[in-house]
N, C-alpha and C positions, 0 to 999 in steps of 0.2 A: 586124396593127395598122393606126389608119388611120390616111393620109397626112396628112401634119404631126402627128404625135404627137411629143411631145417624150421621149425617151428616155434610159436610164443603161444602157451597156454595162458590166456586173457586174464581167466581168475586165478591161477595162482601166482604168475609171472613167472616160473618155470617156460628153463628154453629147454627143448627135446628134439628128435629126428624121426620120422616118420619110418617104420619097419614093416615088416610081411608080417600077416597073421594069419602064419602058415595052418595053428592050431586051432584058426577060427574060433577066437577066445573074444572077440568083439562083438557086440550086437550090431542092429542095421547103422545107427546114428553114431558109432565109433570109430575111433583111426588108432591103434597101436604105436605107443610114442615111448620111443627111452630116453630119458629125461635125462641132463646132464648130474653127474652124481648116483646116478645107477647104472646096471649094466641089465635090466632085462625091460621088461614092455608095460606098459599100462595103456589099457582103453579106456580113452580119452572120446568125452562127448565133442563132434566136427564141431560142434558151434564157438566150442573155448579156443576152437584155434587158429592162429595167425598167421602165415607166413611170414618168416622176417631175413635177413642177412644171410645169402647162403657164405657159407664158408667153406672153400676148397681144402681136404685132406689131401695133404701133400706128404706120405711116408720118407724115413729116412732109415735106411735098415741098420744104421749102428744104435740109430736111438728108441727104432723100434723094437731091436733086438735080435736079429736076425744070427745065426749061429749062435745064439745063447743058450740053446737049449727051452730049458719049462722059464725061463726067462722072455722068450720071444712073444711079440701080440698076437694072440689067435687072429687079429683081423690081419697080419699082414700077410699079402701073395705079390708075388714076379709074373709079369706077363712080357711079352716082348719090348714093351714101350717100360719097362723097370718096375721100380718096386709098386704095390697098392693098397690101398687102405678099402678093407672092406668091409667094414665096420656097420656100416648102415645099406648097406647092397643087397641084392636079393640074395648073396651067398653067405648071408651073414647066420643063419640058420644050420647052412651044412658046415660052417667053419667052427661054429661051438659045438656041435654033436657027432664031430669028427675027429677017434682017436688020433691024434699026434704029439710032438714033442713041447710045441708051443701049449704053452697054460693060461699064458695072465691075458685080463679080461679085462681092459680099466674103465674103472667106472670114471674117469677124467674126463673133459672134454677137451678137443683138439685146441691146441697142443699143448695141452698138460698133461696128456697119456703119454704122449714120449717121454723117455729120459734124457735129463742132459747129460750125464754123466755115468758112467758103466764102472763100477772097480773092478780092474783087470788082475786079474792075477795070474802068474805063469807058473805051470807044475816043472818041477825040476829032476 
């Protein structure tokens, strides 16, 4: 399956996302799946799983977090066409093992990992 397919693991009815397994952590008969409610991979036998509903990530960089600091999503980047969710993308590998400012990692699924609400607070 390709990366970022959104998937229905048969037996357990977990939904998940199809990822790179970049670390070759899978056997022949696996596909690498992060489940909604975690944030890293399980191989996962191909035959439990289904494709179901794709659902487009649509970022929003106030909610994402974007100038927050260690507040920001490590999945979100700007490309010329705006902001992007990369979350389940091939760059979702170098975006976790890549020191930067951004920290949090939600284990939500879209769009429960954004925030709706930011407390702002102003230094005086």
């Amino acid at each position: 399956m390709k990366t970022g397919t959104r998937v229905l693991n048969t037996e357990s009815g977990k939904i998940g996302h199809v990822i790179n397994d970049s670390f070759r952590c899978c056997g022949d008969n696996e596909t690498l799946i992060v489940y909604e409610g975690t944030s890293c991979g399980f191989g996962t036998d191909q035959s439990l799983l289904e494709e179901t509903e794709q659902i487009e990530h649509i970022p929003d960089l106030e909610k994402c977090g974007a100038g927050r600091g260690g507040e920001c999503c490590i999945f979100l980047t700007v490309s010329g066409d705006g902001p992007c969710c990369e979350r389940f993308t091939s760059l979702r590998d170098n975006l976790i093992f890549k020191t930067m400012t951004a920290k949090r990692d939600p284990p939500e699924p879209y769009p429960l990992c954004m925030k709706d609400e930011w407390k702002r607070t102003v230094k005086k």
